[in-house]
Steps between C-alpha positions, in 0.01 A plus 500: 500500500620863454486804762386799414562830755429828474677792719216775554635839495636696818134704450227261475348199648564258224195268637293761526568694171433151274253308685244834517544511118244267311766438193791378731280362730328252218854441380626350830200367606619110402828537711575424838633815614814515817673785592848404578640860563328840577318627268504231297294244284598182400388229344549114296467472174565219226790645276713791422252555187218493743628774735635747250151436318365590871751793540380668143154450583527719840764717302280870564505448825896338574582821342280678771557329792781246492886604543604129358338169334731205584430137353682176694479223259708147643653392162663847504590513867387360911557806640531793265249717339474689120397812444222569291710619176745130535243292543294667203822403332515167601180457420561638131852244474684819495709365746586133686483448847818439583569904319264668762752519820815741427221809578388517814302706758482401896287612698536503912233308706356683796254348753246744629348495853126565510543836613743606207228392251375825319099561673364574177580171327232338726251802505525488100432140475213480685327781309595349165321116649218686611433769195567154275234294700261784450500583148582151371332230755876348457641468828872650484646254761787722615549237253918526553631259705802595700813235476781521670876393488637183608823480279840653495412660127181740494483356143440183627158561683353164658163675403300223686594689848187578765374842335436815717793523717558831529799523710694273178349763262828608248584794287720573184747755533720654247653246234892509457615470126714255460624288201626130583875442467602144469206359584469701828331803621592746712329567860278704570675823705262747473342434851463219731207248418349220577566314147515601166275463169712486180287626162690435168502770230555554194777714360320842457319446839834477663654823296220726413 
């Protein structure tokens, strides 16, 4: 199965934002949805063609409300994630697999206490369950599952974890560009963290 995540932007409550808009809403509606990270939405899908079909199809609002799309196929790699534009590639046999991992972004995992959890998140969600209840006789579940991490590598997520513990609840903070030398990567200096989540690139993604 492949992974899909998207990052919601530092100013929105990426749950809130797609789930309160019918389009999205409809569009998701088939997928179990988790949210590994803050502000996040994640989900299983059946290929890489499947989820960049998926990301183009919610494409008007990723531009509006998401800061990245990352896609986490096995036959490409366990524990590391694509970006969007690579896995479009990889989807198109621009590239191979084993050409996706000299470009490289990591981004520093951060576990969040309860009280360090932004109040509006939860104020936001609510609305958007009840205002989609109302107008469409759907019940909007606060239909994201929280998961939590029980492995060295945030990009492995054990996504079967007891949802809702808030005190295991785990934020993204700013991705280090790196590019992999000899089949390493660098650390990850720019802070201490609890564990790391490597996104591959492609080329112009790494340089802009």
């Amino acid at each position: 199965m492949t992974r899909v995540c998207l990052i919601g932007t530092d100013d929105c409550t990426l749950q809130y934002e797609l789930l309160s808009r019918e389009t999205a809403r409809e569009a998701l509606t088939t997928y179990d949805l988790r949210r590994p990270f803050e502000n996040t939405i994640a989900l299983r899908t059946v290929s890489v063609g499947a989820a960049v079909s998926l990301l183009n199809d919610l494409d008007w609002y990723l531009t509006r409300f998401v800061d990245a799309a990352l896609v986490q196929d096995p036959s490409v790699s366990e524990d590391e994630w694509l970006s969007r534009e690579l896995a479009t590639e990889l989807r198109n046999g621009a590239i191979e697999p084993d050409e996706t991992a000299e470009f490289c972004k990591i981004y520093g995992v951060e576990r969040v206490e309860p009280a360090d959890a932004p109040a509006s998140e939860p104020a936001q969600a609510d609305e958007s369950a009840a205002e989609m209840a109302e107008t469409t006789g759907v019940p909007a579940t606060s239909e994201i599952t929280e998961t939590t991490e029980t492995t060295e590598t945030a990009g492995a997520t054990d996504e079967t974890t007891p949802p809702n513990r808030q005190s295991q609840t785990r934020r993204l903070v700013e991705p280090l560009y790196v590019r992999r030398t000899d089949g390493s990567l660098p650390d990850y200096d720019l802070r201490d963290v609890d564990s790391t989540l490597v996104v591959r690139l492609t080329e112009a993604e790494h340089s802009p």
